[in-house]
C-alpha positions in Angstrom: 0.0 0.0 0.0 1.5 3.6 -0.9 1.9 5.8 1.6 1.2 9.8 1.6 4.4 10.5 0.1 4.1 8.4 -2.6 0.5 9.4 -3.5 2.0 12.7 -3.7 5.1 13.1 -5.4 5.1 15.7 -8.6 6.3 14.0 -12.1 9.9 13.9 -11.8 10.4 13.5 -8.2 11.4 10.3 -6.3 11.8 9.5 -2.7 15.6 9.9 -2.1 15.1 8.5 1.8 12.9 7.1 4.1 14.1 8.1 8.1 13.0 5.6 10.7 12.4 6.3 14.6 15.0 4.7 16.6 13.9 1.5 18.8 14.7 3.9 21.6 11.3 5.6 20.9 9.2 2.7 21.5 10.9 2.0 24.7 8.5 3.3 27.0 4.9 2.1 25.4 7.0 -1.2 25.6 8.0 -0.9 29.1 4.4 0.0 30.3 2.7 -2.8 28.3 5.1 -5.2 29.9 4.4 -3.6 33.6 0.4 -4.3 32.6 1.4 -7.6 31.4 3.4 -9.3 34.1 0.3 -9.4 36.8 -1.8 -11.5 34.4 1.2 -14.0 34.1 1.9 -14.0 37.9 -1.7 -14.5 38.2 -2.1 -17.6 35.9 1.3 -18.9 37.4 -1.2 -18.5 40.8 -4.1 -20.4 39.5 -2.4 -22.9 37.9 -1.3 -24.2 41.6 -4.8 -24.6 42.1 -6.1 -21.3 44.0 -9.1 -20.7 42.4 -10.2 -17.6 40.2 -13.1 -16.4 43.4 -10.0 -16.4 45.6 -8.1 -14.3 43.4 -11.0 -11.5 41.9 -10.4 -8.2 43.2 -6.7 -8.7 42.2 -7.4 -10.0 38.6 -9.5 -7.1 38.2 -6.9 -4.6 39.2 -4.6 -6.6 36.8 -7.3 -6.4 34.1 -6.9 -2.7 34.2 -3.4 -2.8 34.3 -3.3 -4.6 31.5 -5.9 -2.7 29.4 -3.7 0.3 30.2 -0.5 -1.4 29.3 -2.2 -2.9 26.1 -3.8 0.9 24.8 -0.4 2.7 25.1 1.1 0.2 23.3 -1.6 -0.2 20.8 -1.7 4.5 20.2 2.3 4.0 19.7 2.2 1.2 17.2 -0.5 3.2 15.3 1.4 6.1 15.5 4.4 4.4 14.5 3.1 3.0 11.0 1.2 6.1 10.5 4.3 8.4 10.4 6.4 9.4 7.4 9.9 11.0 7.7 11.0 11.2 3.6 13.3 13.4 2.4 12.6 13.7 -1.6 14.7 15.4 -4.5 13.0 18.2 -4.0 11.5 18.2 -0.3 11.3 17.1 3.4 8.0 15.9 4.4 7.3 15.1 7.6 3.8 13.3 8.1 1.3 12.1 11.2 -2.0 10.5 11.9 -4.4 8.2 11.0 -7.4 9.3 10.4 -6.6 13.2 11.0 -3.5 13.4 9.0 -0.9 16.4 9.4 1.6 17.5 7.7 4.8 19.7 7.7 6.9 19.8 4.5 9.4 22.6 3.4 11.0 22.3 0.0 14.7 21.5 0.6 15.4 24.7 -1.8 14.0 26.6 1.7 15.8 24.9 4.0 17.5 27.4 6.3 18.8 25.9 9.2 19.4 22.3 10.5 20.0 21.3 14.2 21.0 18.1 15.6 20.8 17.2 19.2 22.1 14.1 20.5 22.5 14.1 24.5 25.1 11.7 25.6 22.7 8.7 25.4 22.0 9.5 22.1 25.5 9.2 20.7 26.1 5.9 22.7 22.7 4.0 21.6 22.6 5.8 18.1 19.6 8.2 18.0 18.4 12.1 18.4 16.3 15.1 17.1 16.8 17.1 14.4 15.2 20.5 14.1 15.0 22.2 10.7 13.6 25.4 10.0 12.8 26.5 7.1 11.5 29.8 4.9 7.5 29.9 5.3 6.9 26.6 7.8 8.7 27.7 11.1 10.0 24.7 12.5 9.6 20.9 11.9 11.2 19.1 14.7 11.7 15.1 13.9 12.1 13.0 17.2 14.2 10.4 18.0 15.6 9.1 14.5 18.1 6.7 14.2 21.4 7.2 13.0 20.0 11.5 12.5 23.5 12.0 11.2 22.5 10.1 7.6 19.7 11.8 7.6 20.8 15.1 7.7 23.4 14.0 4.9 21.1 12.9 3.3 19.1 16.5 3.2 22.4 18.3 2.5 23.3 15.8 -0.5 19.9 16.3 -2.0 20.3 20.1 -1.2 23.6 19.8 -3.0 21.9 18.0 -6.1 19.2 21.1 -6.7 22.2 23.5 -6.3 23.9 22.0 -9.2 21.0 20.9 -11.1 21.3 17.3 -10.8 18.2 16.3 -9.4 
């Protein structure tokens, strides 16, 4: 299925590359879904010595919530996840969210004005961090947590390079 971008590239532009969230950024949605999840397995590790379910109900339905909770933050990030677009094309960055209420910041590399990378010391070690570019007419478009954001801002500047000297 094609994405945004793809459905709305002009005639002789192509996708040049595709930026991806670092596994850092799922970390937490992770973590809570596993803090939700690890009741019910305590639980059934309970009733399968034989301590029945009556003995057991006010704390399986404090665990049921938990685990709804766990299961729904996981759930918004994984939707969030495949419904985000980070694609720098010959001729612009786009930068795209939502799922059924879409929204959109894309500047035309042509524009670009300023890049700024920030990596804090876990960032450098585990291979992630932000990069803020601002541009003539959009203001700012700050993309979170990419992996490797070093390649992608080479990436901007090569394709910035190749409509500077006509190659694109």
């Amino acid at each position: 299925m094609a994405g945004y971008v793809e459905k709305s590239l002009a005639g002789d532009e192509h996708i040049v590359y595709r930026a991806h969230f670092n596994w850092t950024y799922s970390f937490f949605p992770v973590f809570w879904f596993a803090l939700g999840s690890a009741p019910v397995a305590m639980y059934l590790m309970i009733m399968a010595r034989g301590v029945a379910y009556e003995d057991l109900r006010v704390g399986w339905i404090i665990t049921g919530i938990g685990f709804a909770i766990g299961s729904l933050i996981l759930l918004i990030h994984i939707i969030n996840l495949m419904t985000t677009e980070i694609v720098i094309t010959n001729y612009r960055l786009v930068y795209k969210t939502g799922w059924i209420a879409r929204n959109t910041q894309e500047v035309s590399l042509a524009n670009i004005e300023e890049m700024t990378l920030t990596q804090t010391f876990w960032g450098r070690i585990l291979g992630f961090g932000k990069l803020i570019v601002r541009g003539t007419g959009v203001g700012v478009i700050e993309l979170p947590n990419l992996d490797d954001p070093l390649i992608v801002r080479k990436k901007i500047e090569s394709a910035r390079a190749s409509i500077r000297s006509g190659k694109h």
